[in-house]
Phi, psi and omega in degrees: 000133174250095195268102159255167168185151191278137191214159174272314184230179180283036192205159189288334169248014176297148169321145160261139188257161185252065190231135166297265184297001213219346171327160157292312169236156181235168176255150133230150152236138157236054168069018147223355150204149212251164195203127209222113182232121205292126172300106194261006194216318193066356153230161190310294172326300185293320213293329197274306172299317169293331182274352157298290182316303184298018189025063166303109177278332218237139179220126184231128187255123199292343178195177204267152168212143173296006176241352158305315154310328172288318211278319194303290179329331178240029165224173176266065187235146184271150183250160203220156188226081148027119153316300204266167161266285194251155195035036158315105170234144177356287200293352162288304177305317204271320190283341162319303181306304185243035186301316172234079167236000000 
C-alpha cells in the first residue's frame, strides 16, 4: 500500500494541502517511510497519472474534492479522508494511517 497526498512545503509535519493538481509537493508513504517529490506537471489528470506510476494505491485528502473523485473511477485507488478539519498535518495523518501496520 502507497499512500499519497498534496503538501504545500517541503517537511514532514506540512500541512496537507487543499489543492489537487496545483499542490507544490506529493507525499508517498508506505508505512516506514515518506518520500516528498516536487508536483512536476500542475494540472489535475496528469498529475493523477504521475501519482499511479510513483505507485499510488491510496490518496489521502484534507477534504473531499471532485477530481480525485472523478479520477478514482477510472482507476483502483481508495480515497482516504483527514480525521480533522483544520490543521491537518502530514505526521498526524501517517500515524492515524499506519498505526497497525
Amino acid at each position: 500500500m502507497i499512500i499519497a497526498t498534496a503538501i504545500e512545503v517541503k517537511s514532514n509535519n506540512a500541512p496537507l494541502s487543499t489543492c489537487f493538481g496545483k499542490a507544490k509537493y506529493y507525499v508517498f508513504f508506505d508505512g516506514q517511510r515518506l518520500i516528498i517529490e516536487e508536483n512536476p506537471y500542475r494540472t489535475g489528470e496528469k498529475v493523477y497519472l504521475w501519482l499511479l506510476q510513483n505507485g499510488m494505491t491510496h490518496f489521502l485528502l484534507k477534504d473531499q474534492s471532485k477530481i480525485p473523485c472523478i479520477l478514482k473511477n477510472k482507476n483502483k485507488i481508495t480515497l482516504l479522508y483527514s480525521m480533522k478539519q483544520e490543521n491537518v498535518r502530514l505526521d498526524e495523518m501517517v500515524k492515524i494511517y499506519f498505526k497497525n501496520v
